[in-house]
N, CA, C, O and CB atoms as a CASP TS submission, in Angstrom:
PFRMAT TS
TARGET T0000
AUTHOR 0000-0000-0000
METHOD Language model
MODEL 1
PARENT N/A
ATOM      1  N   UNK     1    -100.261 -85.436 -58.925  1.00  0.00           N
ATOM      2  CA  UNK     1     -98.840 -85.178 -59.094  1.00  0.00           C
ATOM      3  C   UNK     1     -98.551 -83.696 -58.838  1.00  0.00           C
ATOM      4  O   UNK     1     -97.689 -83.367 -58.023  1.00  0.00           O
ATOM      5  CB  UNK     1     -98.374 -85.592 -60.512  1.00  0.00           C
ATOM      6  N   UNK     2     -99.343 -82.702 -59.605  1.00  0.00           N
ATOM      7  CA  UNK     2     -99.177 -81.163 -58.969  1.00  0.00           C
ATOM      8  C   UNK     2     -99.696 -80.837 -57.910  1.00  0.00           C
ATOM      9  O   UNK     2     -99.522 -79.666 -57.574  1.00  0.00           O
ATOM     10  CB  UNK     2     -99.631 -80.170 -59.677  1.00  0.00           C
ATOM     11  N   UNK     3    -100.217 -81.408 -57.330  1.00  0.00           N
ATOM     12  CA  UNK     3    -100.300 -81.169 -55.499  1.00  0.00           C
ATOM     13  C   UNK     3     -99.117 -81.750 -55.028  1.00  0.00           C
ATOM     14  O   UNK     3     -98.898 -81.070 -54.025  1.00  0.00           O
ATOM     15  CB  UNK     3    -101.672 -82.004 -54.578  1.00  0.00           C
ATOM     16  N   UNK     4     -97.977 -82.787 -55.128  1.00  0.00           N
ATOM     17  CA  UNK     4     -96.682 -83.124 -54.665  1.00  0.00           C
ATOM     18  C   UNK     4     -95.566 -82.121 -55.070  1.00  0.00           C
ATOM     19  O   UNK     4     -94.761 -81.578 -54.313  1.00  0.00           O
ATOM     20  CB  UNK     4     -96.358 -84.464 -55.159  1.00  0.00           C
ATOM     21  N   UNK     5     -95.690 -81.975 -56.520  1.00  0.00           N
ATOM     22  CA  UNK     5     -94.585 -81.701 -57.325  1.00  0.00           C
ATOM     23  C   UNK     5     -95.236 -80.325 -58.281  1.00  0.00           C
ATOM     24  O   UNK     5     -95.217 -80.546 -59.492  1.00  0.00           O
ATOM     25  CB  UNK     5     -94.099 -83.209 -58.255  1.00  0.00           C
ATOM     26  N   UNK     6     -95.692 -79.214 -57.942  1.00  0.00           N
ATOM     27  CA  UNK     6     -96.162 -77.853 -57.976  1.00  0.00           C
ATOM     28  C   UNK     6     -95.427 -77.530 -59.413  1.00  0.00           C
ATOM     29  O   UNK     6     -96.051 -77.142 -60.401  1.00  0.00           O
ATOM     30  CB  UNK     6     -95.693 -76.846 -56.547  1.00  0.00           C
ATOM     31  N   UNK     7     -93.884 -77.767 -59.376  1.00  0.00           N
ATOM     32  CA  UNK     7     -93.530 -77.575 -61.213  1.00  0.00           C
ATOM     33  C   UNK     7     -93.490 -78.459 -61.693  1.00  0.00           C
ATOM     34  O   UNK     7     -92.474 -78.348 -62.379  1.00  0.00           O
ATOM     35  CB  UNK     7     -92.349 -77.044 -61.808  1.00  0.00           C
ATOM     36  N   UNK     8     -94.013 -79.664 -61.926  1.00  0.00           N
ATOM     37  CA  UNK     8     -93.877 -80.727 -62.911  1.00  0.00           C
ATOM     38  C   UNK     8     -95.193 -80.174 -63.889  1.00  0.00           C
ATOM     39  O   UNK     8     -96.253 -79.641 -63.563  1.00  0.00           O
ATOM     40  CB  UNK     8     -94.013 -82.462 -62.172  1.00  0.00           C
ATOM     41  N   UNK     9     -94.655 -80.532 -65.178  1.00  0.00           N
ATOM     42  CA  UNK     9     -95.646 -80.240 -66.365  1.00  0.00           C
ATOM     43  C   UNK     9     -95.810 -81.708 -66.963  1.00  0.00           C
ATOM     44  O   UNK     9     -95.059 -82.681 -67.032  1.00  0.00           O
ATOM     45  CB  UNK     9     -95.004 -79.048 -67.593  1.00  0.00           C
ATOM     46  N   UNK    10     -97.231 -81.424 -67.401  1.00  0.00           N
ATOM     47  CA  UNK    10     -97.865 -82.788 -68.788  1.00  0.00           C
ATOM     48  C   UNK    10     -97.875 -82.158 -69.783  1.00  0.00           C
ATOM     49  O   UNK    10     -98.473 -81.102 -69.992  1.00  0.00           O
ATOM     50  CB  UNK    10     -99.520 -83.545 -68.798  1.00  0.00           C
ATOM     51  N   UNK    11     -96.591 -83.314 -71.133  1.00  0.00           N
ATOM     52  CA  UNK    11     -96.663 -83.178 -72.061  1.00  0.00           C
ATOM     53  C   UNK    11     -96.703 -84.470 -72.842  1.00  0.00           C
ATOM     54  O   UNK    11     -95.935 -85.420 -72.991  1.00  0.00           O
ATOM     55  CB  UNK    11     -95.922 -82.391 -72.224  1.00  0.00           C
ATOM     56  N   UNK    12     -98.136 -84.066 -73.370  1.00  0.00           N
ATOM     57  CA  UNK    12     -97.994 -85.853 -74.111  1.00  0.00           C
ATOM     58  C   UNK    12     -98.290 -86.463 -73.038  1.00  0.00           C
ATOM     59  O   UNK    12     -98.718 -85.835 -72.070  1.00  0.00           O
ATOM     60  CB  UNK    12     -96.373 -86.577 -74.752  1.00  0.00           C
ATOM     61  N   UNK    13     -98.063 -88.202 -73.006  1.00  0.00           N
ATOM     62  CA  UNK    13     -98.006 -89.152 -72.255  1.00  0.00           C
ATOM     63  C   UNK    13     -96.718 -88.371 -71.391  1.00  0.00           C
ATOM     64  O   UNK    13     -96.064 -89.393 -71.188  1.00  0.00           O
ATOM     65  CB  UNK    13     -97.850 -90.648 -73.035  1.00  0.00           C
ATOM     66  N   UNK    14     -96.135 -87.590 -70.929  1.00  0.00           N
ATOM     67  CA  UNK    14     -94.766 -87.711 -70.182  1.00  0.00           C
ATOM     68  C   UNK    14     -94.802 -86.324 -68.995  1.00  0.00           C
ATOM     69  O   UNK    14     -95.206 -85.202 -69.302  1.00  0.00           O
ATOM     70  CB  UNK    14     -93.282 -87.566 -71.504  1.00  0.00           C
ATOM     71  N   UNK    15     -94.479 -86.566 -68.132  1.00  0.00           N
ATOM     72  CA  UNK    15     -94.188 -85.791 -66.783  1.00  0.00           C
ATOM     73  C   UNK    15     -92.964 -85.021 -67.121  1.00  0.00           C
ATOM     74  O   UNK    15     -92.006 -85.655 -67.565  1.00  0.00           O
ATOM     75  CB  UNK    15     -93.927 -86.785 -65.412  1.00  0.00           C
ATOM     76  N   UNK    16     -92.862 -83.595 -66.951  1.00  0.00           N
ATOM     77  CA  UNK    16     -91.707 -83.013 -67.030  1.00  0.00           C
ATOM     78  C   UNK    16     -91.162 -82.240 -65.792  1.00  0.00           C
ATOM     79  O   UNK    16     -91.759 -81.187 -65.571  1.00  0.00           O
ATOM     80  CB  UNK    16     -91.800 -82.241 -68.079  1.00  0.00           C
ATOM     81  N   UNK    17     -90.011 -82.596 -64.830  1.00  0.00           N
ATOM     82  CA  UNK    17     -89.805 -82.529 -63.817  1.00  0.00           C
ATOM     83  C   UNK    17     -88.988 -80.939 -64.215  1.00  0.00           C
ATOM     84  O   UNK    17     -88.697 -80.612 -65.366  1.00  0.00           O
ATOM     85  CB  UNK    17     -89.176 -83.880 -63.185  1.00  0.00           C
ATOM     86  N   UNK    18     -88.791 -80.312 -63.300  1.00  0.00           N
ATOM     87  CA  UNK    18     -87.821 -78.908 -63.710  1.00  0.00           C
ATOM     88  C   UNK    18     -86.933 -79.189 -61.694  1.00  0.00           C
ATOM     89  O   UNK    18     -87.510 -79.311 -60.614  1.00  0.00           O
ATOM     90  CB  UNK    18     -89.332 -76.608 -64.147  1.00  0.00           C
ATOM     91  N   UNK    19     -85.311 -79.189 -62.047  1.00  0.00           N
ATOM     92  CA  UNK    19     -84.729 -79.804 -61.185  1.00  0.00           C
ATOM     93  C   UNK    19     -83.321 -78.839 -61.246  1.00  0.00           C
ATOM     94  O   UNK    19     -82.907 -78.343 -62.294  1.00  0.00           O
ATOM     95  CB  UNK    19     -84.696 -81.402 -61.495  1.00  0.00           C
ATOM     96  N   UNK    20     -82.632 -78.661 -59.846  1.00  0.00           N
ATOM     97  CA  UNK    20     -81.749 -77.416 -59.889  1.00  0.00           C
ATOM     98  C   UNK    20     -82.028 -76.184 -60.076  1.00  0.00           C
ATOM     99  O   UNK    20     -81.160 -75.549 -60.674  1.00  0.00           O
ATOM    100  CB  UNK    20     -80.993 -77.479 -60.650  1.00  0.00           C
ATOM    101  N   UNK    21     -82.809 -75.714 -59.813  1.00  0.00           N
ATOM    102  CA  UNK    21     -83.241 -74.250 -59.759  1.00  0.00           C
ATOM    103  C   UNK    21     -83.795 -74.001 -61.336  1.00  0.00           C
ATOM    104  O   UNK    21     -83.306 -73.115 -62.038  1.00  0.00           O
ATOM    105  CB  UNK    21     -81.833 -73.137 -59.285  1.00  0.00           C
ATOM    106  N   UNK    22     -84.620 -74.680 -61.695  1.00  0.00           N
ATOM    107  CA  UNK    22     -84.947 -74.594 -63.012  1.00  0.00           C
ATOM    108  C   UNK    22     -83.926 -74.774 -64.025  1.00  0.00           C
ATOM    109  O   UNK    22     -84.248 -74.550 -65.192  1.00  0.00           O
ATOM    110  CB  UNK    22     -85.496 -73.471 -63.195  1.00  0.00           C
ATOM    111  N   UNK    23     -82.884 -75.101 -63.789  1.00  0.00           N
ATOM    112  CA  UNK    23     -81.718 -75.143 -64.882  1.00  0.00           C
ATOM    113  C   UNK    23     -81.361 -76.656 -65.279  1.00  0.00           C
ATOM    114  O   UNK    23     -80.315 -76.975 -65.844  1.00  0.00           O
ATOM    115  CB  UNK    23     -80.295 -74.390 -64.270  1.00  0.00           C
ATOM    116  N   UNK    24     -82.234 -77.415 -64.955  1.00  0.00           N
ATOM    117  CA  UNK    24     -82.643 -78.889 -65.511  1.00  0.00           C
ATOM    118  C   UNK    24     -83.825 -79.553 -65.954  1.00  0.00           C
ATOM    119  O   UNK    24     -84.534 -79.394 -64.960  1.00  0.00           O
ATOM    120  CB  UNK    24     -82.402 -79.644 -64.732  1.00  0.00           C
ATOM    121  N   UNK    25     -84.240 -79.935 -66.444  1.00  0.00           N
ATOM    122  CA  UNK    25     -85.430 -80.967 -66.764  1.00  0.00           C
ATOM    123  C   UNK    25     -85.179 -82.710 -66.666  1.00  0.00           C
ATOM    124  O   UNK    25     -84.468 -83.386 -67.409  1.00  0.00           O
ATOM    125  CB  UNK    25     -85.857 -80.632 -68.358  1.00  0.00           C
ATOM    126  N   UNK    26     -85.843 -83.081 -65.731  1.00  0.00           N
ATOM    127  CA  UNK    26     -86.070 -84.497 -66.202  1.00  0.00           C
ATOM    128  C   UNK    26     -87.416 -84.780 -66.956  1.00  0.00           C
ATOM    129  O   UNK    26     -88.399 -84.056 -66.793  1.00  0.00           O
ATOM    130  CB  UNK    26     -86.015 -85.419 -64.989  1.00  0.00           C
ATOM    131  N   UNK    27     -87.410 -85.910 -67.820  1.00  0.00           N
ATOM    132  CA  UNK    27     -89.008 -86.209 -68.891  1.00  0.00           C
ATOM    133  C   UNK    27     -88.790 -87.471 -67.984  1.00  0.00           C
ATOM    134  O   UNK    27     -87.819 -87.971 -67.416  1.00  0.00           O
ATOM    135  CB  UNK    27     -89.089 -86.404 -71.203  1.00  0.00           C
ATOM    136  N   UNK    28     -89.794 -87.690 -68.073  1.00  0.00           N
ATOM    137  CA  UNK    28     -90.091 -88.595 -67.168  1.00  0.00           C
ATOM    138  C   UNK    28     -91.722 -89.626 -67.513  1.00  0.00           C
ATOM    139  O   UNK    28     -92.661 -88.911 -67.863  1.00  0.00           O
ATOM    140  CB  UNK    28     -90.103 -87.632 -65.787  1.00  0.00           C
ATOM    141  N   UNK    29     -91.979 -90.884 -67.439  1.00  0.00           N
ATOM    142  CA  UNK    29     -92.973 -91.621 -67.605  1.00  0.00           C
ATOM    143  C   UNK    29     -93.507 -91.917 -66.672  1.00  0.00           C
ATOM    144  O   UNK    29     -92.783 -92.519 -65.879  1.00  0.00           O
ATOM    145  CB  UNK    29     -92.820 -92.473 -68.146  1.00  0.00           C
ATOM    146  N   UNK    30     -94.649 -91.747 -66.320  1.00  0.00           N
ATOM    147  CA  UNK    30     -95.025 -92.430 -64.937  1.00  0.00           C
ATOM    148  C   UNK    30     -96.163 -93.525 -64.886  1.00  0.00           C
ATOM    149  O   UNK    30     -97.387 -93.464 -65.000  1.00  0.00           O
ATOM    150  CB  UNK    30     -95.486 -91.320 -63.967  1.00  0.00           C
ATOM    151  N   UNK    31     -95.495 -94.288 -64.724  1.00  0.00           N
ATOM    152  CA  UNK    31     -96.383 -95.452 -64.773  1.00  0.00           C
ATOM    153  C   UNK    31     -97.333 -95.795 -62.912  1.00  0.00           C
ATOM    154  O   UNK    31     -96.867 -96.286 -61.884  1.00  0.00           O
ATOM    155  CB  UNK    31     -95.101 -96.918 -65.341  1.00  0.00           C
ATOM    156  N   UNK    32     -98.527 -95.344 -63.172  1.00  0.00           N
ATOM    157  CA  UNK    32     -99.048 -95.005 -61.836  1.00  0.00           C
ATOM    158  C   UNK    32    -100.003 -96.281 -61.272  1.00  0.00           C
ATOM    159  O   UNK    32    -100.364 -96.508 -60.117  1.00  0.00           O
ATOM    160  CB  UNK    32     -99.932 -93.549 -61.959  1.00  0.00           C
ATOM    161  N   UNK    33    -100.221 -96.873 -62.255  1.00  0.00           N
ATOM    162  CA  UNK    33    -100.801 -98.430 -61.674  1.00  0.00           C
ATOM    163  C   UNK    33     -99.788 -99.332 -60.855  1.00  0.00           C
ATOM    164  O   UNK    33    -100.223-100.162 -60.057  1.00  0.00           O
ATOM    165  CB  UNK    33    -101.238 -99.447 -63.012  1.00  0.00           C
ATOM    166  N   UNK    34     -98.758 -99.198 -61.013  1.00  0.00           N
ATOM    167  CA  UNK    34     -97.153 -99.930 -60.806  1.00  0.00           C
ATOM    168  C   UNK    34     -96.343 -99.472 -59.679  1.00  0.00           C
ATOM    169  O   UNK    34     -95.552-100.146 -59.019  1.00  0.00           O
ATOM    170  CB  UNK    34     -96.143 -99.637 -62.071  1.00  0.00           C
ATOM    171  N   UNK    35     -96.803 -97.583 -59.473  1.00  0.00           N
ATOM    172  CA  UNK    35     -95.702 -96.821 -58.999  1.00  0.00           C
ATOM    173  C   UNK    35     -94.313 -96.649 -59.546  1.00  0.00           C
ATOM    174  O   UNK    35     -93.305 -96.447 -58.869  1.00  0.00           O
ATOM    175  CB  UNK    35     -95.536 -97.216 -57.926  1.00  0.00           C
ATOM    176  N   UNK    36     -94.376 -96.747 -60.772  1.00  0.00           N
ATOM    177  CA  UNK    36     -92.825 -96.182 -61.149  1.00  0.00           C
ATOM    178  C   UNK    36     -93.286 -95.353 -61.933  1.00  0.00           C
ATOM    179  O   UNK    36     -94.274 -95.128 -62.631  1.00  0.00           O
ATOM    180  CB  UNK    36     -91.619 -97.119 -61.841  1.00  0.00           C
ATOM    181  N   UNK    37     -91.725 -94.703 -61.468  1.00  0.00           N
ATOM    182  CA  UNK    37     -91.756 -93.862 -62.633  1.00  0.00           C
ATOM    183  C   UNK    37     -89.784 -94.135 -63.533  1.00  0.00           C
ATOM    184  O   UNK    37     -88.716 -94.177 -62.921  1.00  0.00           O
ATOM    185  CB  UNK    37     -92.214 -91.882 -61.849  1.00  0.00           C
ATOM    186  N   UNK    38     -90.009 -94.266 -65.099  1.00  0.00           N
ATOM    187  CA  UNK    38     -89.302 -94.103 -65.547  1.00  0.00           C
ATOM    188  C   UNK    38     -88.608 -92.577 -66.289  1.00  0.00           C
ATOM    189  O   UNK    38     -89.320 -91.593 -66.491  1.00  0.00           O
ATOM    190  CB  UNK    38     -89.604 -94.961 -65.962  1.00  0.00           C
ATOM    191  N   UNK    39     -87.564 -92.604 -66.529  1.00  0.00           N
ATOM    192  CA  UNK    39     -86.733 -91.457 -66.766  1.00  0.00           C
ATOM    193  C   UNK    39     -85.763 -91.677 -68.362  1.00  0.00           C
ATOM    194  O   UNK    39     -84.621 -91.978 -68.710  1.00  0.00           O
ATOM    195  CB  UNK    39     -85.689 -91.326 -65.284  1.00  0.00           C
ATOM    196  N   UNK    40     -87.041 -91.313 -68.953  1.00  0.00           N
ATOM    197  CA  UNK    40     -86.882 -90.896 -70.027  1.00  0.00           C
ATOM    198  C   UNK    40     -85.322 -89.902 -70.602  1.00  0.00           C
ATOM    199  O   UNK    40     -84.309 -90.358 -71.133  1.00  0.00           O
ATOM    200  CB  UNK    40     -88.118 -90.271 -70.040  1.00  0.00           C
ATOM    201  N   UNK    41     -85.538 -88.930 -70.362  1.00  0.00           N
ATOM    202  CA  UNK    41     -84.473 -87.941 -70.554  1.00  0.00           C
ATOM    203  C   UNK    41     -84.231 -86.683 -69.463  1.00  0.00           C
ATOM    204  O   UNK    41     -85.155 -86.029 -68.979  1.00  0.00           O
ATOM    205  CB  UNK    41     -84.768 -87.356 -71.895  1.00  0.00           C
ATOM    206  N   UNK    42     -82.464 -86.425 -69.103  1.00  0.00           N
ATOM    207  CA  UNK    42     -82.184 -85.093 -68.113  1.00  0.00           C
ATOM    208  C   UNK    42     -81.681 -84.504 -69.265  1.00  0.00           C
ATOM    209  O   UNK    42     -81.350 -85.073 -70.305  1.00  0.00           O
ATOM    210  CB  UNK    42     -81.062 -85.134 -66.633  1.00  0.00           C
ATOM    211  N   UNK    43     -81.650 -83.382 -69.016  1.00  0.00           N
ATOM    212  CA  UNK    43     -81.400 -82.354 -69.391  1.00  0.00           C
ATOM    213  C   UNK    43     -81.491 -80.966 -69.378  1.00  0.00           C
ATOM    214  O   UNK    43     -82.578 -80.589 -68.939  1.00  0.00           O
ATOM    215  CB  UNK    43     -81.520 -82.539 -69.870  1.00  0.00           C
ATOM    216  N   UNK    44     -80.516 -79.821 -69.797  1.00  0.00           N
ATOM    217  CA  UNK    44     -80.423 -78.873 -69.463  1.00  0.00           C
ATOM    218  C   UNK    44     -81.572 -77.629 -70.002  1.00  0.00           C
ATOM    219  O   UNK    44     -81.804 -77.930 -71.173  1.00  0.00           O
ATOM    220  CB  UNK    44     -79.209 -78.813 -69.685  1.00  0.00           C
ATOM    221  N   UNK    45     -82.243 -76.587 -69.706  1.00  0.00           N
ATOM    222  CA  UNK    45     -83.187 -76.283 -70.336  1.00  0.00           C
ATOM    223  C   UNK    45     -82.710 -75.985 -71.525  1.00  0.00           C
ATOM    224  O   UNK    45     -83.428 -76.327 -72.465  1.00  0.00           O
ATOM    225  CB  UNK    45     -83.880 -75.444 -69.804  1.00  0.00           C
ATOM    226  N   UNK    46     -81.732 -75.460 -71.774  1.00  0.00           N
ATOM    227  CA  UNK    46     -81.888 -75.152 -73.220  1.00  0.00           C
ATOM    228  C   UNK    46     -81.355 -77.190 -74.155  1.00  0.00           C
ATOM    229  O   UNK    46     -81.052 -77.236 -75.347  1.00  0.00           O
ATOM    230  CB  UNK    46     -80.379 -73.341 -73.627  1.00  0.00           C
ATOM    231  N   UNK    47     -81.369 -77.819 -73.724  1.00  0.00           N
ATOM    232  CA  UNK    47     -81.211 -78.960 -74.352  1.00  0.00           C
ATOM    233  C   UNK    47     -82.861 -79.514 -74.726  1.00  0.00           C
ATOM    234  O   UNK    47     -83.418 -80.061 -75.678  1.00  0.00           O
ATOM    235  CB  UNK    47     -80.276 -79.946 -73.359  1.00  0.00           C
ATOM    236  N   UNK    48     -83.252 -78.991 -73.317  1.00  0.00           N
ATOM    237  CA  UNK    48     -84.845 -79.405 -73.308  1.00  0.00           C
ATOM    238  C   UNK    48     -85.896 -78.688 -74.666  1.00  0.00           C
ATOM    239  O   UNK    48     -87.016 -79.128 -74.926  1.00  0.00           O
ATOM    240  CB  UNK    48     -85.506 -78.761 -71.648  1.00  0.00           C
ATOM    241  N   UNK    49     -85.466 -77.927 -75.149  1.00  0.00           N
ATOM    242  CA  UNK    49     -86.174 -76.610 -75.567  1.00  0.00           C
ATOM    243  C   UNK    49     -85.990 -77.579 -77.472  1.00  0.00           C
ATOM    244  O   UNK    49     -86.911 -77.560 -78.288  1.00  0.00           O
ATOM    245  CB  UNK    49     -84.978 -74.506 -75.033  1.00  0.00           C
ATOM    246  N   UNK    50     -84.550 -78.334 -77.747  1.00  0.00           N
ATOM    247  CA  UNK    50     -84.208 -78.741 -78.446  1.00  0.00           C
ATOM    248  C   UNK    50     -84.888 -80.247 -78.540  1.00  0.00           C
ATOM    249  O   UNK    50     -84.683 -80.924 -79.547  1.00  0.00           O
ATOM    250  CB  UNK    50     -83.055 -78.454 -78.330  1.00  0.00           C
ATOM    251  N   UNK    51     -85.421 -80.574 -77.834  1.00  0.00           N
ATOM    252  CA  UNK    51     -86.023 -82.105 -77.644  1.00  0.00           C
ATOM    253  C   UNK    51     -87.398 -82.466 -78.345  1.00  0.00           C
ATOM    254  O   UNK    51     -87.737 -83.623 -78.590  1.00  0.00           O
ATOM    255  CB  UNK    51     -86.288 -82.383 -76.057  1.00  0.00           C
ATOM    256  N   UNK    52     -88.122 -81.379 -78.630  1.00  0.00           N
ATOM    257  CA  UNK    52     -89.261 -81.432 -79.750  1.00  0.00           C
ATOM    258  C   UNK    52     -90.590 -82.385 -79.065  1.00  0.00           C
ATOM    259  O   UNK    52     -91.241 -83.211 -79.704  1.00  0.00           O
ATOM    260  CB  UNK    52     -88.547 -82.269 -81.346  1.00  0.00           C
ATOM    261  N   UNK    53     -90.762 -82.083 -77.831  1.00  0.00           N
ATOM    262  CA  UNK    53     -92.022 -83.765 -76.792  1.00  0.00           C
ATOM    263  C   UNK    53     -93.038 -82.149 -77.679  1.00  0.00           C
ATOM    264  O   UNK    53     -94.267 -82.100 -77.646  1.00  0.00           O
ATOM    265  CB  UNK    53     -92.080 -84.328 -73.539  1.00  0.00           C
TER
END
């Protein structure tokens, strides 16, 4: 996934996407046996900062 996606972070079970010039986060699940990925929560960084993963 960080060879595709260079800022996505692992936290926990969950993928954290950083989207808009860093001034978003998607959390994100990725279910990689399946190819999906679900989308947990967007949000703004400082919303993100408030989200407690």
């Amino acid at each position: 996934m960080k060879q595709t996606f260079a800022s996505a972070s692992f936290v926990g079970e969950l993928t954290i996407f950083n989207a808009g010039g860093n001034k978003y986060r998607i959390a994100t699940f990725v279910h990689y046996a399946k190819q999906i990925i679900y989308i947990k929560r967007i949000g703004t960084h400082q919303e993100y900062d408030k989200w407690g993963l």
